[in-house]
C-alpha positions as CSV (number, residue, x, y, z in Angstrom):
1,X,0.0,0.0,0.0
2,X,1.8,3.5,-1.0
3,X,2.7,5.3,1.8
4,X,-0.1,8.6,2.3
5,X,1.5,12.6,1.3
6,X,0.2,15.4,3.1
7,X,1.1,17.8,0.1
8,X,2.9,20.6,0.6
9,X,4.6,21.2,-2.9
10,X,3.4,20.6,-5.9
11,X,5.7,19.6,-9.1
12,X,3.2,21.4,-12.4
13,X,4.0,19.7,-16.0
14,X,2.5,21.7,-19.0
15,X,2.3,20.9,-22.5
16,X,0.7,19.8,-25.5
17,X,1.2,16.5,-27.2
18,X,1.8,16.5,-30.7
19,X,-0.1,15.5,-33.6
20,X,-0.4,11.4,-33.6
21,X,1.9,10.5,-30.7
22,X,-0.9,10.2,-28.1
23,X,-0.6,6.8,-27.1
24,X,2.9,6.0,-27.0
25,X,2.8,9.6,-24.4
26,X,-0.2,7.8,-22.5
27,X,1.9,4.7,-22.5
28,X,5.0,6.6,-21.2
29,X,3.5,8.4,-18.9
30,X,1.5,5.5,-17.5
31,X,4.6,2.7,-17.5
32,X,7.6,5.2,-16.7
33,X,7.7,8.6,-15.7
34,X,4.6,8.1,-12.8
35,X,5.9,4.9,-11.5
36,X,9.4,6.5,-11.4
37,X,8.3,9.8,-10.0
38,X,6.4,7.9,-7.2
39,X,9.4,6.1,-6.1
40,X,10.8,9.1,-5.8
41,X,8.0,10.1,-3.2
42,X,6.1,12.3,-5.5
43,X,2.3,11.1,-6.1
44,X,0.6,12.1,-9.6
45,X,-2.5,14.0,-7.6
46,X,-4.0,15.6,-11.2
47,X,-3.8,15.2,-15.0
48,X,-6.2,18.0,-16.8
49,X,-6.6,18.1,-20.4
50,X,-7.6,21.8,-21.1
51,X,-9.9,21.9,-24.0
52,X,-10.3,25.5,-24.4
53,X,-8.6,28.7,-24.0
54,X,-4.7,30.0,-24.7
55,X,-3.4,27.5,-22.6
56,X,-1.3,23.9,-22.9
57,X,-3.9,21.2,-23.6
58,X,-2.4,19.1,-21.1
59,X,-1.3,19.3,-16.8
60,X,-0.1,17.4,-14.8
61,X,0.3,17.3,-10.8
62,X,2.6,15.3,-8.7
63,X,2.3,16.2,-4.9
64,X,5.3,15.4,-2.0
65,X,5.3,16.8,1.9
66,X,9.0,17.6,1.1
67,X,10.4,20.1,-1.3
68,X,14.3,17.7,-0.8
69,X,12.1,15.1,-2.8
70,X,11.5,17.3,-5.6
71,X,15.0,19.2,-5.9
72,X,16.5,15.3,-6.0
73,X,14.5,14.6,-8.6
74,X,15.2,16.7,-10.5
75,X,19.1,17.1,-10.3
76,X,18.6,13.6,-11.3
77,X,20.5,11.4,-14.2
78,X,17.2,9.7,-13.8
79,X,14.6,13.1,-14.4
80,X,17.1,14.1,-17.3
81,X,16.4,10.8,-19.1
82,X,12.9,11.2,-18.3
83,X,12.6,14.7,-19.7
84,X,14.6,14.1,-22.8
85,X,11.6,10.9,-23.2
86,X,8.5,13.0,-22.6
87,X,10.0,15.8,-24.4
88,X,9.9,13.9,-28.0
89,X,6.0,13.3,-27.1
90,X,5.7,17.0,-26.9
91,X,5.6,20.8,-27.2
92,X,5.5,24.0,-25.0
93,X,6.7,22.4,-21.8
94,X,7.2,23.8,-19.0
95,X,7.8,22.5,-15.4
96,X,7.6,24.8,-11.9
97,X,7.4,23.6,-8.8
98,X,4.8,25.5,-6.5
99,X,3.5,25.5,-2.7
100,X,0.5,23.1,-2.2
101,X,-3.0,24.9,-2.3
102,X,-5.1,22.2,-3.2
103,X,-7.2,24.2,-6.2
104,X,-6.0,23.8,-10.4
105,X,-3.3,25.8,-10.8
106,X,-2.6,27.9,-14.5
């Protein structure tokens, strides 16, 4: 049984998937970067797809109690690989890392 967060920091993924590449992105999401982002101790609390407005089409969430988690992460050999892999799924990323509030974040 996964061990419960009590959020406090929230690491935001934006982007839109390009044209044709959706499920080898769903796969990849689903079969590498959540699993390796939980071991890390960050939990995938969201995914959006916006369908309207000036914004990426797609967000995601992952929550931890402790901003270390996050920073490891992503000074990682293991985030970079990751990254470099979601990156040819995509366009327009961005990635921040923001205080817990528990409401969507744009």
């Amino acid at each position: 049984m996964p061990e419960l967060v009590r959020p406090r920091f929230t690491l935001i993924l934006t982007y839109d998937i390009h044209n044709g590449l959706n499920v080898p992105y769903f796969r990849f999401i689903r079969q590498e970067l959540e699993p390796a982002l939980q071991d890390a101790g960050l939990v995938l609390q969201d995914a959006w797809h916006i369908a309207y407005g000036p914004y990426p089409e797609r967000q995601l969430e992952f929550v931890t109690d402790e901003l270390s988690r996050v920073i490891s992460i992503m000074h990682s050999p293991r985030w970079e690989r990751l990254e470099n892999k979601l990156l040819s799924f995509v366009e327009n990323y961005n990635v921040r890392v923001t205080r817990y509030t528990g409401v969507f974040k744009v």
